[in-house]
C-alpha positions as a Markdown table, in Angstrom:
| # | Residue | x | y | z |
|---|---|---|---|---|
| 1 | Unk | 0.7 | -0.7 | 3.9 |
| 2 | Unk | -1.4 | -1.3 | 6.9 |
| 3 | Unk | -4.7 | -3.2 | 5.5 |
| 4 | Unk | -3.2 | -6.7 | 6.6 |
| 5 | Unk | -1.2 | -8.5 | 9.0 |
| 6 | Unk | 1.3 | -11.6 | 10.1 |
| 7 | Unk | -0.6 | -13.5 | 11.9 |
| 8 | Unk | 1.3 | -13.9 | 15.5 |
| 9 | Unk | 1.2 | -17.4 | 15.8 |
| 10 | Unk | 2.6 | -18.8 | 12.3 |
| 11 | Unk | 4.3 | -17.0 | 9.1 |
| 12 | Unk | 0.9 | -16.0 | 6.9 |
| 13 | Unk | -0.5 | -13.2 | 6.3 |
| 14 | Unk | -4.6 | -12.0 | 6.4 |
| 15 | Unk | -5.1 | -9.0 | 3.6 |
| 16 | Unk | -7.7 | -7.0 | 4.8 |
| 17 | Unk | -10.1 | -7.2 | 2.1 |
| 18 | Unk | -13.6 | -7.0 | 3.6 |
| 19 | Unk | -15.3 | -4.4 | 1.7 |
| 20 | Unk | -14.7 | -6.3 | -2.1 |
| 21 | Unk | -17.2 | -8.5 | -3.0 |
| 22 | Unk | -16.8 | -12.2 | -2.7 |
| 23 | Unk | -16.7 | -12.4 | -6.4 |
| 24 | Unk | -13.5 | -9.8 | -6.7 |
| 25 | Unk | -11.8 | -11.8 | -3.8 |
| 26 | Unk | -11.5 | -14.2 | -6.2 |
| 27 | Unk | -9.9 | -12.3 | -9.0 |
| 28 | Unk | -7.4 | -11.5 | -6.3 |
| 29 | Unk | -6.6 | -15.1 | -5.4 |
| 30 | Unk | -6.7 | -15.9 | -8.8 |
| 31 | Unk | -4.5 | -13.1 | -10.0 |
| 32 | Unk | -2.0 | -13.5 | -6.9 |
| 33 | Unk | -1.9 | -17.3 | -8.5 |
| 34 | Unk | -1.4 | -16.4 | -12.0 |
| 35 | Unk | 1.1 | -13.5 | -12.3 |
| 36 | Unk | 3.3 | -13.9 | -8.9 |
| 37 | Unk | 3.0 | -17.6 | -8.0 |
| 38 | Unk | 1.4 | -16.8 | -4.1 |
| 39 | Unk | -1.0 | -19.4 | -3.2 |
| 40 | Unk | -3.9 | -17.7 | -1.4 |
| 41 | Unk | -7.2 | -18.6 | -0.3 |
| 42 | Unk | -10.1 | -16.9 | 1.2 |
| 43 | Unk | -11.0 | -17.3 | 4.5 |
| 44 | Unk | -14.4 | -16.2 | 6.8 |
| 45 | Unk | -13.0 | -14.3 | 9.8 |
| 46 | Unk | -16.4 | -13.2 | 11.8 |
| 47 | Unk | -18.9 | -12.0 | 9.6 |
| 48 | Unk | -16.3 | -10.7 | 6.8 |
| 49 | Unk | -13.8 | -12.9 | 4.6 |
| 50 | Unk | -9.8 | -11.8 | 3.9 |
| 51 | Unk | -7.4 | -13.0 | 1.7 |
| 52 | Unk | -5.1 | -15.1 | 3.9 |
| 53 | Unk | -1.7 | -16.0 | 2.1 |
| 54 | Unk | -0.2 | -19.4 | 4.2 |
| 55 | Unk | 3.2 | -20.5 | 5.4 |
| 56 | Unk | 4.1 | -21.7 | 2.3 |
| 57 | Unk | 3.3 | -18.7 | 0.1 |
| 58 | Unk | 4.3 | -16.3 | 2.7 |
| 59 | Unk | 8.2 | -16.0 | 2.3 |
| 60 | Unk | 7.0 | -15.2 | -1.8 |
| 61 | Unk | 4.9 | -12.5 | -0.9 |
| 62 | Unk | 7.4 | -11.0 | 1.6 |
| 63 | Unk | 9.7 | -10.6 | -1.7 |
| 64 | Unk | 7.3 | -9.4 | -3.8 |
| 65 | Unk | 6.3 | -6.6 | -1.6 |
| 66 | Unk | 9.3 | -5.8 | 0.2 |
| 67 | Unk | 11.3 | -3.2 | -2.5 |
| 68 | Unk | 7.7 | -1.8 | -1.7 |
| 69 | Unk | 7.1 | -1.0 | 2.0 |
| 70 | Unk | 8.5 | 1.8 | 3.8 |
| 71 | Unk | 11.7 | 0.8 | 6.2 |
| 72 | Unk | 9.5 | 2.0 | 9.2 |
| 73 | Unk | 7.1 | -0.8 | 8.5 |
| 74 | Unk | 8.8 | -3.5 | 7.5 |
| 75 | Unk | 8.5 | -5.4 | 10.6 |
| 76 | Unk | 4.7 | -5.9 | 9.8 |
| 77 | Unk | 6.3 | -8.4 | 7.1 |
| 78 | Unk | 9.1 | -9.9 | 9.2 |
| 79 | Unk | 9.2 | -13.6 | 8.8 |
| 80 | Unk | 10.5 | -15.8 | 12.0 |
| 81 | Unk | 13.1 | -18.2 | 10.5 |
């Protein structure tokens, strides 16, 4: 529950997924498309390259994840209105 974060200055998130390979990156994307609707990409941050799910997939992935995260840490996925 702590390999990612909401980015501070808009409602997407980075998944912190710098050790897979650049090939399984894109089974995630790919799989986040297919079976849950969430629009990612993946984006080069320094010298690695995260899964970053945008504004308009964000509020999706909130839901899907939510039931999921313990009530300590839910403000890591708190969405500004």
């Amino acid at each position: 529950m702590d390999d990612g974060y909401k980015r501070s200055d808009c409602n997407a998130f980075r998944i912190n997924t710098d050790s897979f390979s650049e090939e399984e990156q894109e089974i995630l994307r790919e799989t986040m498309a297919k079976n849950f609707g969430i629009q990612c990409s993946v984006h080069k941050k320094g010298k690695y390259r995260n899964l970053y799910i945008p504004k308009k997939s964000a509020r999706q992935f909130v839901e899907l994840v939510k039931p999921h995260v313990l009530p300590s840490l839910l403000y890591k996925i708190a969405l500004a209105p």
